[in-house]
ZAKENU-355912 format. One record per residue (C-alpha): residue number from 1; residue in three letters; x, y, z. Coordinates in pm, 1 decimal. Layout:
<sites>
SITE   num   residu          u          v          w
SITE   NUM      Ala          X          Y          Z
...
</sites>
This chain:
<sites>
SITE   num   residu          u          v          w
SITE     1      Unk      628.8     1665.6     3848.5
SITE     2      Unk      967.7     1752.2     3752.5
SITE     3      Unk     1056.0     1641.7     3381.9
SITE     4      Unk     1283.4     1326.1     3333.0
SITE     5      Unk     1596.4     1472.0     3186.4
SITE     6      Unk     1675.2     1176.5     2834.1
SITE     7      Unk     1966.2     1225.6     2597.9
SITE     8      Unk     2094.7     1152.1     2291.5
SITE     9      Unk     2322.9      907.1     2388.6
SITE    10      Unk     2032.3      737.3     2601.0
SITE    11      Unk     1809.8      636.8     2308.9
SITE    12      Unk     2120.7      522.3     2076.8
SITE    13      Unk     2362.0      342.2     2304.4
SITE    14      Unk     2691.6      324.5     2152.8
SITE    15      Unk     2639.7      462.1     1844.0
SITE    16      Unk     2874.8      584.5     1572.0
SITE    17      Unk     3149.9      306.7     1675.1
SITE    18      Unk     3201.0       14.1     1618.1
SITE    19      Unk     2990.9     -274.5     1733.3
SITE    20      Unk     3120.4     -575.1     1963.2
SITE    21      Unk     2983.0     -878.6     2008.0
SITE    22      Unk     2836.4     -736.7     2341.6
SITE    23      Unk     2704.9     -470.3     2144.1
SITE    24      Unk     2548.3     -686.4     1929.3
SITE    25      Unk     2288.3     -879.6     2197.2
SITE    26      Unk     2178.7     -542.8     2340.1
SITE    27      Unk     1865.2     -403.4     2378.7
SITE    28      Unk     1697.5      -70.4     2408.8
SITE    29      Unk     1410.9     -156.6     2703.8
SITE    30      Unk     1162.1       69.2     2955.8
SITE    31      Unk      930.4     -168.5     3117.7
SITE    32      Unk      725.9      179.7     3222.4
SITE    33      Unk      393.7      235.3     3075.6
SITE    34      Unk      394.2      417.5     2716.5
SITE    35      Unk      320.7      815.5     2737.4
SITE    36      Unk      331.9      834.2     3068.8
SITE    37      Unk      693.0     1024.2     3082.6
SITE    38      Unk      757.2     1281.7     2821.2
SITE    39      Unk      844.6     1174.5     2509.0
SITE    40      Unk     1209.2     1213.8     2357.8
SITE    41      Unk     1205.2     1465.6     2071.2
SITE    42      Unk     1458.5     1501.8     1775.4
SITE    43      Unk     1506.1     1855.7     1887.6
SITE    44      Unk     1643.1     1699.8     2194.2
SITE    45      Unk     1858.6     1431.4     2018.3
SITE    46      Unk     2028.3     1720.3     1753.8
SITE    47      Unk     2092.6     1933.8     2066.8
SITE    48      Unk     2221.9     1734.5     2286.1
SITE    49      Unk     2627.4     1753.2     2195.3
SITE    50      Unk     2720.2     1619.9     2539.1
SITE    51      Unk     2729.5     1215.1     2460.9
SITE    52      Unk     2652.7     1168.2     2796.3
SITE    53      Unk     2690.7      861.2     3024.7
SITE    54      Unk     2535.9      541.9     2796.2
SITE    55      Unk     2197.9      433.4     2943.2
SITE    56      Unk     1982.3      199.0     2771.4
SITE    57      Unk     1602.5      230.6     2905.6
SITE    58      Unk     1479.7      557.5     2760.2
SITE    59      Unk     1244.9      406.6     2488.1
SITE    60      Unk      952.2      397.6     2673.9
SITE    61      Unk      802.6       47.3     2724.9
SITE    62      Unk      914.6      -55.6     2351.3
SITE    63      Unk     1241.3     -311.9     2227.7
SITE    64      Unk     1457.9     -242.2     1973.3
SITE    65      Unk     1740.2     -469.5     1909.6
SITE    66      Unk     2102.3     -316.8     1819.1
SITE    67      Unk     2240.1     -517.7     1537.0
SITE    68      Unk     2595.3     -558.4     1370.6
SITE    69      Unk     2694.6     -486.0      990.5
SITE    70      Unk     2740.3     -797.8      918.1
SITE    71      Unk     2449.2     -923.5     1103.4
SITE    72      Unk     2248.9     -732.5      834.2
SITE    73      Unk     2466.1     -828.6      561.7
SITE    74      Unk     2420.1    -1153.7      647.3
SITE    75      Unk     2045.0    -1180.6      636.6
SITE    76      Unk     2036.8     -984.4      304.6
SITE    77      Unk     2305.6    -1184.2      128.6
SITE    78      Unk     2517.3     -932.0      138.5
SITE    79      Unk     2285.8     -660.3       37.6
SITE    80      Unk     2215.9     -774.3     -269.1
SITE    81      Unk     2043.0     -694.8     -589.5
SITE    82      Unk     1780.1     -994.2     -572.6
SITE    83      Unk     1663.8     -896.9     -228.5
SITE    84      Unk     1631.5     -506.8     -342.6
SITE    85      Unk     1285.8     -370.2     -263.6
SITE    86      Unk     1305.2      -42.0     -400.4
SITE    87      Unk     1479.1      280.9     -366.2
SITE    88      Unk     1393.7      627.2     -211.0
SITE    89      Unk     1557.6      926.0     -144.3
SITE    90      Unk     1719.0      785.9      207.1
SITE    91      Unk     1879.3      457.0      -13.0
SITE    92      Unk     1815.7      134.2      -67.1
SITE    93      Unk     1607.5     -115.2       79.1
SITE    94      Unk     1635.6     -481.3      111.5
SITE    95      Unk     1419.8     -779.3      161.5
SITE    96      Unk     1569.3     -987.7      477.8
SITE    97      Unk     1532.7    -1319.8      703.6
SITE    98      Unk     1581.5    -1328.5     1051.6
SITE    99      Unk     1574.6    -1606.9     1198.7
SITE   100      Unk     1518.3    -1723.7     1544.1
SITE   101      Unk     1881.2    -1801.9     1624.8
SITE   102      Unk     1997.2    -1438.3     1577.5
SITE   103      Unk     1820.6    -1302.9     1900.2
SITE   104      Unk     1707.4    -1648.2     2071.6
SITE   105      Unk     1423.1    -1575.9     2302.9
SITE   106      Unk     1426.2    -1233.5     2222.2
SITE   107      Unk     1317.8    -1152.9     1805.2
SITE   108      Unk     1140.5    -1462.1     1631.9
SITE   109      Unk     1166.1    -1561.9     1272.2
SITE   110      Unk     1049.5    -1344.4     1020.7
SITE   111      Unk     1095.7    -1155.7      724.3
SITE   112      Unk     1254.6     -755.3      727.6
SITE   113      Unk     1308.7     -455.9      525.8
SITE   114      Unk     1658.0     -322.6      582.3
SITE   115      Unk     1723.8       24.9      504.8
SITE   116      Unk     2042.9      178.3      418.1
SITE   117      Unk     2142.8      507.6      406.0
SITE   118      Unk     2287.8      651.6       99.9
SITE   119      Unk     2571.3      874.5      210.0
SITE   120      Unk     2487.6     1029.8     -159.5
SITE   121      Unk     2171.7     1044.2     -155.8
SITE   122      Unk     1912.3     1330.2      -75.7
SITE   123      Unk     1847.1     1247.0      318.4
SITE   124      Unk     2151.1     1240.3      560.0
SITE   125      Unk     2192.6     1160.7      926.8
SITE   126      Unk     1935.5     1393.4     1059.2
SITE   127      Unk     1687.6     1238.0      886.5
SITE   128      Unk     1811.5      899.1     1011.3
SITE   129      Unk     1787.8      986.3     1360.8
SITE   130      Unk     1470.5     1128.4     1299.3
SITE   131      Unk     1277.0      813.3     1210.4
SITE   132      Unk     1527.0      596.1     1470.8
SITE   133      Unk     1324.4      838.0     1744.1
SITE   134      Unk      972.9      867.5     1616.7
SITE   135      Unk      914.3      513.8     1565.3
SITE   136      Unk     1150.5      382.1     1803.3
SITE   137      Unk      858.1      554.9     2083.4
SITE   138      Unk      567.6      560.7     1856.4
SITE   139      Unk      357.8      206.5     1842.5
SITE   140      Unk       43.8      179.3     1669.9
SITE   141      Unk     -143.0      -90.0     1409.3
SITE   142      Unk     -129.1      155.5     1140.4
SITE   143      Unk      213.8      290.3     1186.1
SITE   144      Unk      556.4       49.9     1023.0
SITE   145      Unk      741.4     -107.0     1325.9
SITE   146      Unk     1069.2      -53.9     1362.4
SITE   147      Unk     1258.7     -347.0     1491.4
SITE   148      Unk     1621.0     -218.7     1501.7
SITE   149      Unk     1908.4      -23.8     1389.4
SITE   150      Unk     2317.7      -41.5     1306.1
SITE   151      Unk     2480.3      273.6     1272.2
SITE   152      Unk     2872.7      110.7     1280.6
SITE   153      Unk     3155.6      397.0     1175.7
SITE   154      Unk     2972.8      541.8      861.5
SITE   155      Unk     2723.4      329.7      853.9
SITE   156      Unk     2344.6      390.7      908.1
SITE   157      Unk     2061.1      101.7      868.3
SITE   158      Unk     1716.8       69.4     1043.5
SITE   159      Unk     1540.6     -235.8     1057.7
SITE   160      Unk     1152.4     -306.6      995.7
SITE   161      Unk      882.0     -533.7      987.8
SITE   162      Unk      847.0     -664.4      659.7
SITE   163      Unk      509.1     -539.2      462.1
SITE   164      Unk      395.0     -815.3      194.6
SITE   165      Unk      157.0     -544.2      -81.1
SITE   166      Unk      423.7     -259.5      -58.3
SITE   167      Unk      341.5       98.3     -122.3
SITE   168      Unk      -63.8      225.9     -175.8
SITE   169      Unk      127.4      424.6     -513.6
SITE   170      Unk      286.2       37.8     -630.7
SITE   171      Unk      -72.2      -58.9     -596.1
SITE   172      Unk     -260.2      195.5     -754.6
SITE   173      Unk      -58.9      327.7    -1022.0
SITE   174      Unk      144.7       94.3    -1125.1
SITE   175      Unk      111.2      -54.0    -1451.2
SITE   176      Unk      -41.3     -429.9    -1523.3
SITE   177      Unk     -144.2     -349.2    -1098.6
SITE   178      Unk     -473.7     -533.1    -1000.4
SITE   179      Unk     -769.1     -239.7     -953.2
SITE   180      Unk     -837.5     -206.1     -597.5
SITE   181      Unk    -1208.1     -238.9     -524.4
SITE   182      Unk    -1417.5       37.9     -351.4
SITE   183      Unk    -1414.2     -138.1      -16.2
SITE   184      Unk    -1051.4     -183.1      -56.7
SITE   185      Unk     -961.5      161.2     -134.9
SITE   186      Unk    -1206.7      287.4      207.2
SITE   187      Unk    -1009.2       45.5      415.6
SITE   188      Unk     -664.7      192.4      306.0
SITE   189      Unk     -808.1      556.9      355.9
SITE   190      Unk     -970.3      486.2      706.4
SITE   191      Unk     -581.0      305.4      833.4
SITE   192      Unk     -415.9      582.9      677.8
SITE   193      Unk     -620.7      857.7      872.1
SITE   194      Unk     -589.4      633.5     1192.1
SITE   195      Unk     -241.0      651.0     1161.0
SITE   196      Unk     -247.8     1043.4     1116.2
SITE   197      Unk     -497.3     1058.4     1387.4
SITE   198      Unk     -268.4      888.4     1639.0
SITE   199      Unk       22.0     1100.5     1564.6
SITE   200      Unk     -166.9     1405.7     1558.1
SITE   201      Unk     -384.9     1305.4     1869.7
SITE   202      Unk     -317.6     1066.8     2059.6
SITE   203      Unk     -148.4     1101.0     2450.6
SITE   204      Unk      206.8     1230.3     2385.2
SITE   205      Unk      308.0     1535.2     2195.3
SITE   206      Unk      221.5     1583.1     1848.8
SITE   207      Unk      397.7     1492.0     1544.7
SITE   208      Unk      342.7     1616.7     1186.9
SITE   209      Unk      464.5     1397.9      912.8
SITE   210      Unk      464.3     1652.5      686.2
SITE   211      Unk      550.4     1385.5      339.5
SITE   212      Unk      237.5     1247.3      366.2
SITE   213      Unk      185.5     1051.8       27.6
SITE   214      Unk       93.0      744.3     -173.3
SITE   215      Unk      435.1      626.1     -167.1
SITE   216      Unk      460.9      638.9      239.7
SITE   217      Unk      155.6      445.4      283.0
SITE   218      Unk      245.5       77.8      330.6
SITE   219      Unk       -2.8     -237.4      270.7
SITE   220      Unk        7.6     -530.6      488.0
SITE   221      Unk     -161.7     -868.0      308.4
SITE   222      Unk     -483.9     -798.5      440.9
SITE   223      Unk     -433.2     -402.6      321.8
SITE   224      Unk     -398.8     -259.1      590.1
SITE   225      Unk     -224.8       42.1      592.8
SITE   226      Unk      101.7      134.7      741.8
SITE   227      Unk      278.3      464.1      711.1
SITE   228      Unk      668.0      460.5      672.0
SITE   229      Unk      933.1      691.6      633.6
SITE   230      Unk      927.8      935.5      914.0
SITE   231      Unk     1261.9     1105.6      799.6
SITE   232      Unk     1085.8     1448.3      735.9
SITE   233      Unk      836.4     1429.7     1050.2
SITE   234      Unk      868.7     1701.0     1303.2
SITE   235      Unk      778.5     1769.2     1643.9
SITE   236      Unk      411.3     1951.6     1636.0
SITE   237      Unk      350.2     2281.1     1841.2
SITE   238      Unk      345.2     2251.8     2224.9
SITE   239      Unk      173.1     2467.2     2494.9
SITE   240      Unk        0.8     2809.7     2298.7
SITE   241      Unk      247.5     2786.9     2020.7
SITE   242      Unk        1.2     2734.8     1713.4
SITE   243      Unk      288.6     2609.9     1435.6
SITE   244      Unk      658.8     2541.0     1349.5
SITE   245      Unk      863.2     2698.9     1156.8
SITE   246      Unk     1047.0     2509.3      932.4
SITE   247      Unk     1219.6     2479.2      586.4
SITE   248      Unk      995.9     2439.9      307.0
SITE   249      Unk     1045.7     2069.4      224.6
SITE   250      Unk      810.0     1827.3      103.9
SITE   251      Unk      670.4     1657.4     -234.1
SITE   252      Unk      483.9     1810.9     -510.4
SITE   253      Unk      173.2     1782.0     -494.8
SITE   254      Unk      104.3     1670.7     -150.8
SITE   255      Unk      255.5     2016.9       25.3
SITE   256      Unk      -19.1     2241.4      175.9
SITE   257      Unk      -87.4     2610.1       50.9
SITE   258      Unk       10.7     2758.4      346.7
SITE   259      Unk      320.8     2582.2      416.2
SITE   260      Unk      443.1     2650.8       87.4
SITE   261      Unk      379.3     2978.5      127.1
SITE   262      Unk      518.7     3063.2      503.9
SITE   263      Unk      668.5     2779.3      628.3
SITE   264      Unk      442.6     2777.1      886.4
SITE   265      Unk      382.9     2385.0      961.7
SITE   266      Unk       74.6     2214.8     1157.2
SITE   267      Unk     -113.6     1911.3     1196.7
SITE   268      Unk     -384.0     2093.6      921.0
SITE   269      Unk      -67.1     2046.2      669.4
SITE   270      Unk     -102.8     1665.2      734.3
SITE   271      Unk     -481.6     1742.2      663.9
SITE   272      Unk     -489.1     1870.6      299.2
SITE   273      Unk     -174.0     1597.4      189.1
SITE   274      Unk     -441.3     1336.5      315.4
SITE   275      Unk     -713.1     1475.7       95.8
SITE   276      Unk     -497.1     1483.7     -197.9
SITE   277      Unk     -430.3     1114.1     -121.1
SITE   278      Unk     -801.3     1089.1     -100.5
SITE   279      Unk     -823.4     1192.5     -416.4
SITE   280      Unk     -595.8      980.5     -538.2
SITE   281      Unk     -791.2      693.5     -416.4
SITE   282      Unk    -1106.7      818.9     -620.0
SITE   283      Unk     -985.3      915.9     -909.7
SITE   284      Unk     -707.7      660.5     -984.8
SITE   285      Unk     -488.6      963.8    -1073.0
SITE   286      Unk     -200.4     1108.0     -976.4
SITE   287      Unk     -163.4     1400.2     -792.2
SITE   288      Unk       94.6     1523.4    -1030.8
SITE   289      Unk      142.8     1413.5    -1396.8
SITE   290      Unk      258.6     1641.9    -1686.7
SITE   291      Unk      167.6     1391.5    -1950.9
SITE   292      Unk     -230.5     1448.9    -1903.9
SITE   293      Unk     -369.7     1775.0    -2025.1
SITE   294      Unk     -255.2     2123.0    -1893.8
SITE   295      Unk     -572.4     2166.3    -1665.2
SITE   296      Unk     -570.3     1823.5    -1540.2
SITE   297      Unk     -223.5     1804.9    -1412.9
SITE   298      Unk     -207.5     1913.1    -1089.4
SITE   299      Unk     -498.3     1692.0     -950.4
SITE   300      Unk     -612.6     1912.3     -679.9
SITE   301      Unk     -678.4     2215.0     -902.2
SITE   302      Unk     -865.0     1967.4    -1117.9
SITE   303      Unk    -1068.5     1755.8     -945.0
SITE   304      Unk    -1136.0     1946.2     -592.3
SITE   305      Unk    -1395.8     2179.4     -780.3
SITE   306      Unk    -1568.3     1885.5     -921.8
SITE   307      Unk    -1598.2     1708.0     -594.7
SITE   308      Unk    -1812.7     1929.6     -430.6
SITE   309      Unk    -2103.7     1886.5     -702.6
SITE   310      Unk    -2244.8     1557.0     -676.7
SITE   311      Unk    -2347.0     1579.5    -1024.8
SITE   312      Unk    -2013.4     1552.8    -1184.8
SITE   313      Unk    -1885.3     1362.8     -932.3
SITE   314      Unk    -1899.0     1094.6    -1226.2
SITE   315      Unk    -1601.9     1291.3    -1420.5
SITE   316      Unk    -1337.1     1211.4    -1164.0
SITE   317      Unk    -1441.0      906.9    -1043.1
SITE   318      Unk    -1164.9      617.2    -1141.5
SITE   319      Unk    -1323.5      463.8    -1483.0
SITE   320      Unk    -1128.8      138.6    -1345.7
SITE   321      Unk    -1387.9       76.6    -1103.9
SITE   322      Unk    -1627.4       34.1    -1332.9
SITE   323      Unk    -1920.4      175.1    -1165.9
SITE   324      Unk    -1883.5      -63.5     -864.1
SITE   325      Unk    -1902.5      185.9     -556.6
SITE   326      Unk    -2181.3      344.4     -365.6
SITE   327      Unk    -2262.3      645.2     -495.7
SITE   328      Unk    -2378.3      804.3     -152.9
SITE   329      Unk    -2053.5      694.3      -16.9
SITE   330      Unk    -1856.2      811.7     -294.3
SITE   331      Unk    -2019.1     1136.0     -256.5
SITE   332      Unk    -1922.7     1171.7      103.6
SITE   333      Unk    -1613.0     1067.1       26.4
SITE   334      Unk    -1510.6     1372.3     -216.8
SITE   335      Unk    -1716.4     1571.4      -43.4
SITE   336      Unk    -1433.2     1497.5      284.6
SITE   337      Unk    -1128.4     1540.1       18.1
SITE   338      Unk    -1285.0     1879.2      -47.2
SITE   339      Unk    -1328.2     1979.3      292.4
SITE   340      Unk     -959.1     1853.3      363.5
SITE   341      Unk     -832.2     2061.8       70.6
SITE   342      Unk     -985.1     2405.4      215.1
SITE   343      Unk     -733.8     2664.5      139.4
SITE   344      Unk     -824.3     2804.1      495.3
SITE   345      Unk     -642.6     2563.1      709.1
SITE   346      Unk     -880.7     2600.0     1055.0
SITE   347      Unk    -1140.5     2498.9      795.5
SITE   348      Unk    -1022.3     2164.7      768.1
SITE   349      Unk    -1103.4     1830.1     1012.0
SITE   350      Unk     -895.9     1721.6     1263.0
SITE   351      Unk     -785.7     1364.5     1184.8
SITE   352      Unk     -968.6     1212.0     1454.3
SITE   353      Unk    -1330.4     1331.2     1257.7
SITE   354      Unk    -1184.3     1228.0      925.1
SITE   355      Unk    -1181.3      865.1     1067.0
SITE   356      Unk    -1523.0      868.0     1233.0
SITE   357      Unk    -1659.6      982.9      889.8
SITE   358      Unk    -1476.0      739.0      672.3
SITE   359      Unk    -1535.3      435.8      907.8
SITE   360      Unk    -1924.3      547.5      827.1
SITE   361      Unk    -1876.1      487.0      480.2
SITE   362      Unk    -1804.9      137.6      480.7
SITE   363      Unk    -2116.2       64.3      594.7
SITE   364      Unk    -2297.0      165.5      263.0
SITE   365      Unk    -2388.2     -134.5       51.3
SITE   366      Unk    -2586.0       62.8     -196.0
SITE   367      Unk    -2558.8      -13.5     -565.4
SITE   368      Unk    -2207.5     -200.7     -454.6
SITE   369      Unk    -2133.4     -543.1     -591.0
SITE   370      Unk    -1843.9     -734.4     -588.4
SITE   371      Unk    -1613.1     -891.4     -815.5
SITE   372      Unk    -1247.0    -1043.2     -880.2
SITE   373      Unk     -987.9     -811.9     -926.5
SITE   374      Unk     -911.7     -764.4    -1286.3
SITE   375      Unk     -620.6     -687.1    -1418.7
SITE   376      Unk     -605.2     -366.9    -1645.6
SITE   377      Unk     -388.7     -215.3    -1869.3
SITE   378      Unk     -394.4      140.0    -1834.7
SITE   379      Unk     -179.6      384.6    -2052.6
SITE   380      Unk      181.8      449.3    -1935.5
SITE   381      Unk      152.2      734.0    -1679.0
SITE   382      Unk      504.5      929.0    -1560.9
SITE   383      Unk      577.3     1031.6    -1236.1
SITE   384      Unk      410.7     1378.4    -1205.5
SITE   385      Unk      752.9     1413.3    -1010.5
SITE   386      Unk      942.3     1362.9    -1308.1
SITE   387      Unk     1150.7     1624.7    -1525.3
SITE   388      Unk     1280.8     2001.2    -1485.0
SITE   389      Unk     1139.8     2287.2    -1410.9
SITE   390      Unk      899.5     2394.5    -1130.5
SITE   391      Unk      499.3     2290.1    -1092.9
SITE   392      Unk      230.0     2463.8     -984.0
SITE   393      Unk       -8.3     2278.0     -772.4
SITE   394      Unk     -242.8     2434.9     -526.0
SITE   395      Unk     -179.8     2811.0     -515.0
SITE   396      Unk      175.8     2906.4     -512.6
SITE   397      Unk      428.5     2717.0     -722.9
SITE   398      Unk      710.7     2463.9     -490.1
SITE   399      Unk     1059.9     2439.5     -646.3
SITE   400      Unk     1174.0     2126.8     -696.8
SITE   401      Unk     1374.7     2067.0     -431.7
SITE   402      Unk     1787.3     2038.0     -500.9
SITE   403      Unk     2001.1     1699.5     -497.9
SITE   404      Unk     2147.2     1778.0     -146.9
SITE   405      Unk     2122.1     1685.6      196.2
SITE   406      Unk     1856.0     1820.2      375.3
SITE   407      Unk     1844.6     1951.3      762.5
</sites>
């Protein structure tokens, strides 16, 4: 069956001028099943120079609504500083209403997240157009839904469902933060690798998300997790090609060995950054942090060695639990972070057996009881991102990556 031919101009209809009120009401639709044509591909979209004739039914069997500047203005009161939500390397994002006059029929009231693009800032247009076509295709419980996009003269915004907890790093680092429980913690870890599993996996071709981190995993109000920000995510290898080869980009910390090293980029690199966030989740540390001592900064190099000995399993655990975990299932649990953090990438899981083993453990009720969540002061920890200079984490050390905009 002969290949669909889909353009750039077919996923973003009249993009990069300015928006009418026509504009305005119209929607990207495909009432055709979901993975059953090939999937659009950024490499296709950055190709593409031709513009070509504006069709509007190439996301497949998904909606995403087209809205105005001031639309988004409007439901963000004029972008401002009350309805901030944080700040990334992409821009800004705000806190929004929509309500159900804006779309009748079509979007209902609710809350948004509105993200802007910083024209300054260290992601560009590329990176833009990379999350408007990963999760403009990509649906799944465990994966942020995008609801629209403006991109009006200079301006570039996308449009999301509003998550209530915010980010797994808010949550577990943050000071005066509520200590998530041990079944808390496994539920984040098991939508996380469900996420990964479906990108990785699932019917269409793969995708590697290759930033992978505590700060890209979402949390709904029930905690369940939700990974954002696809703006680094490529395409995976097709047919007998085994990688990609791509610039070194990433965050310290979470980058694989190998990748660091070559370049070379797989769905094994998404592997080892989810063990590190595994370990994260255990130890209540971060995977970087140059205020702790010299051989317990970089977490992996710290704590891997200790998780495959059940015996001092003890030393890494997070003292804020306060003993309240299985100890069978914690052991299972480092003993998967170690197994993700192989420095032999074939030796790692696919994503697919990470979830059917992690699903397993939250069916151990041994020496687990429950309690309210307390709140804790722990001591101020910095950013293991923070300051000059370059880290070593792993087994080769990764620059810190220049204020510029990446490709």
């Amino acid at each position: 069956m002969t290949a669909e031919k889909i353009t750039w101009r077919s996923i973003i209809p009249g993009c990069c001028y300015k928006s009418s009120a026509a504009d305005s009401t119209r929607q990207v639709q495909d009432k055709r099943t979901p993975f059953l044509q090939q999937r659009l591909s950024i490499k296709d979209v950055i190709s593409d120079p031709s513009f070509a004739d504006d069709l509007s039914n190439s996301f497949v069997g998904l909606n995403l609504h087209v809205f105005s500047l001031a639309e988004l203005q409007a439901i963000t009161n004029n972008f401002s500083w009350s309805n901030m939500l944080g700040e990334g390397g992409f821009g800004p994002v705000y806190k929004g209403f929509v309500d159900d006059k804006l779309r009748p029929g079509t979007l209902k009231a609710q809350p948004v997240a509105v993200k802007l693009l910083d024209l300054d800032g260290l992601q560009g247009h590329t990176e833009w157009l990379a999350e408007l076509v990963f999760l403009g295709q990509l649906r799944h419980p465990n994966i942020v839904k995008l609801i629209g996009y403006c991109c009006e003269e200079e301006h570039r915004l996308l449009v999301y469902e509003y998550i209530a907890r915010g980010s797994l790093e808010d949550q577990l680092f943050r000071r005066y933060s509520a200590a998530l429980p041990w079944s808390t913690r496994m539920k984040i870890a098991v939508g996380a690798a469900k996420g990964l599993a479906f990108l990785h996996e699932a019917d269409h071709r793969p995708v590697i998300f290759r930033d992978f981190k505590t700060s890209n995993v979402l949390l709904d109000s029930d905690y369940t997790a939700r990974l954002s920000d696809f703006g680094l995510a490529k395409d995976g290898p097709e047919g007998e090609e085994t990688h990609v080869v791509t610039r070194i980009i990433g965050t310290q910390g979470y980058a694989a060995p190998e990748y660091i090293r070559t370049g070379h980029l797989t769905t094994k690199s998404d592997v080892y950054s989810f063990g590190v966030v595994l370990l994260e989740l255990l130890t209540g540390k971060r995977a970087l942090d140059r205020t702790r001592r010299s051989r317990e900064q970089c977490l992996v190099e710290w704590a891997r060695p200790l998780s495959k000995d059940p015996r001092k399993l003890n030393r890494i655990m997070d003292p804020r639990l306060e003993g309240q975990y299985p100890t069978k299932g914690a052991r299972k649990a480092a003993a998967l972070a170690y197994t993700c953090l192989s420095r032999n990438p074939k030796a790692r899981p696919m994503m697919s057996d990470v979830v059917m083993i992690l699903e397993s453990l939250q069916d151990f009720k041994e020496a687990l009881t429950f309690g309210p969540f307390v709140y804790v002061a722990p001591k101020e920890e910095k950013d293991g991102n923070e300051g000059n200079g370059d880290y070593k984490c792993g087994y080769l050390p990764l620059k810190k990556i220049p204020k510029r905009k990446l490709i």
